[in-house]
C-alpha positions in Angstrom: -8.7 7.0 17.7 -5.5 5.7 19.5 -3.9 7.5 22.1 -1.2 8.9 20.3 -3.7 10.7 18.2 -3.4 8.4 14.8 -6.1 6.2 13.2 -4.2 3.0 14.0 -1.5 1.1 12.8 -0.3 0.1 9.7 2.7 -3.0 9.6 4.1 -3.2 6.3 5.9 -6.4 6.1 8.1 -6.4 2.3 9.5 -9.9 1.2 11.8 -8.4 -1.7 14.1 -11.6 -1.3 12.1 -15.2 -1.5 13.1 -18.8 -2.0 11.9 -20.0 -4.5 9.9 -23.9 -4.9 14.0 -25.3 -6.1 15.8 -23.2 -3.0 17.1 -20.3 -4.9 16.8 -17.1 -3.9 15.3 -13.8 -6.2 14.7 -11.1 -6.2 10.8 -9.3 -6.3 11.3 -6.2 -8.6 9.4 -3.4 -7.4 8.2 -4.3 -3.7 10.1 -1.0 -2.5 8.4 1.3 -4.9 5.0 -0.7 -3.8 6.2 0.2 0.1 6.5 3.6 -0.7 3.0 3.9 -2.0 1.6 2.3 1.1 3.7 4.3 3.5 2.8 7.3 1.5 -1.5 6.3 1.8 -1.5 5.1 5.3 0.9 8.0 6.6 -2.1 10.3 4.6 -4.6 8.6 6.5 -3.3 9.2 9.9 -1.9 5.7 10.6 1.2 4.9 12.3 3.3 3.2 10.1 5.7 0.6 11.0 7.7 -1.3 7.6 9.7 -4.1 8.1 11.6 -5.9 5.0 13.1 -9.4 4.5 12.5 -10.5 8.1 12.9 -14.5 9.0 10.4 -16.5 10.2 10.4 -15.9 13.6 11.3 -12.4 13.5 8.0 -11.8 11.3 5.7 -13.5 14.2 7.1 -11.0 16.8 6.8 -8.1 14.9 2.4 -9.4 14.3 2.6 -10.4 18.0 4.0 -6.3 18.4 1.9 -4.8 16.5 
């Protein structure tokens, strides 16, 4: 067990938005409800969780190197 008395950590990293293979940007219905869910197990199992959505490229590789 960590220091701070929890399991570990959980990173949640939810790409609602995405490019597609032509450039255009959608939408991935349902990704928050699916967030929830996982905040909702991993908070259950004594994990500190840490969600992060729609983060660029380089943002995303400092929030791993973070974690």
């Amino acid at each position: 067990m960590a220091e701070t008395g929890k399991e570990g950590v959980c990173l949640i990293l939810n790409y609602f938005k995405y490019e597609d293979e032509k450039g255009k940007t959608k939408n991935r219905t349902g990704t928050m409800k699916d967030v929830d869910v996982l905040i909702d197990l991993f908070t259950g199992l004594n994990y500190n969780v840490m969600s992060f959505n729609d983060l660029n490229l380089e943002t995303t590789k400092k929030k791993l190197k973070e974690g």
